[in-house]
C-alpha positions as CSV (number, residue, x, y, z in Angstrom):
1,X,-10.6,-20.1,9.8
2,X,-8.0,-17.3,8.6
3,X,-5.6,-17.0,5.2
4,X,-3.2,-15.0,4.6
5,X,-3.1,-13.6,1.3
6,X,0.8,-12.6,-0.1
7,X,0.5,-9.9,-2.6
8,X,3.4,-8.1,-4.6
9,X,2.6,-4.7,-6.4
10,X,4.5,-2.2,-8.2
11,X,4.1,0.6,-10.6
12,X,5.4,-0.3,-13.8
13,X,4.8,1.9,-17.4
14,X,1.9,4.0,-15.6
15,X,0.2,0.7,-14.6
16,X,0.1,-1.5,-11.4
17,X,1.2,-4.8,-11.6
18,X,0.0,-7.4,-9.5
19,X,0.5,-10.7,-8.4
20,X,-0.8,-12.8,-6.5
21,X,2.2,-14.9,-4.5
22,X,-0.6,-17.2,-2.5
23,X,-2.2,-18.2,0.3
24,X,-1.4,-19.5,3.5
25,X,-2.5,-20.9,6.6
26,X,-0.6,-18.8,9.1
27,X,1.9,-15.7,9.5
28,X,4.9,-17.7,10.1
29,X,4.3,-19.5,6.6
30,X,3.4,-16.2,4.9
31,X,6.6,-14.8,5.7
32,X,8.7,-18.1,4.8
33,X,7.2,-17.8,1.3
34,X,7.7,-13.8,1.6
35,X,11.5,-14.4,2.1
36,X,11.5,-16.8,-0.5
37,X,10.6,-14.7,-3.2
38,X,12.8,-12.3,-2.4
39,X,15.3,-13.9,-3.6
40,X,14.0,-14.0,-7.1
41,X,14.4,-12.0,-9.9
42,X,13.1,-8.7,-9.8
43,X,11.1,-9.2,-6.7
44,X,15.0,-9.1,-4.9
45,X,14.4,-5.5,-7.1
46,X,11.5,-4.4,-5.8
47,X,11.2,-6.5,-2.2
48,X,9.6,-3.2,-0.5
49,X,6.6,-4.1,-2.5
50,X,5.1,-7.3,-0.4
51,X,1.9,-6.9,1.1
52,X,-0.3,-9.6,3.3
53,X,-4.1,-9.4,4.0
54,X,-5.6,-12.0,6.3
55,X,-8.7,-12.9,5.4
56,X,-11.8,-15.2,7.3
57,X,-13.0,-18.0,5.2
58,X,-16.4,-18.4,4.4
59,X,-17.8,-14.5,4.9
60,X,-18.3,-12.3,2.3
61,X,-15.6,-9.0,1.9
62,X,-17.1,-6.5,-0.3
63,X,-20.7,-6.2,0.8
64,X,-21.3,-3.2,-0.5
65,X,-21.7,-3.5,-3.9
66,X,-19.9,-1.0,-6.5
67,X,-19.9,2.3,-8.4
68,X,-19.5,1.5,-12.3
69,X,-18.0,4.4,-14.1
């Protein structure tokens, strides 16, 4: 099985900002809920900013471990 994660991210004051929109069970609905917010405040602002990753359910994504600094 695949999700589709709908992200929006922007600079803001020297930091990112992120949000997570949510997740969804195919493209078509992704972009439905894409066009929806949109039309909100400051996403309609910003609305160059949406990203999507698809993602398999059940199987790890970061197997690798990670470099603490």
């Amino acid at each position: 099985m695949v999700v589709y994660l709908l992200w929006h991210a922007r600079d803001s004051d020297e930091e990112l900002d992120v949000k997570l929109l949510g997740v969804y069970s195919n493209e078509q609905n992704v972009e439905s809920a894409k066009e929806r917010a949109q039309s909100l405040p400051d996403f309609s602002d910003y609305s160059g900013q949406f990203h999507v990753d698809r993602y398999e359910v059940h199987k790890d994504h970061w197997a690798g471990g990670f470099i603490a600094r």
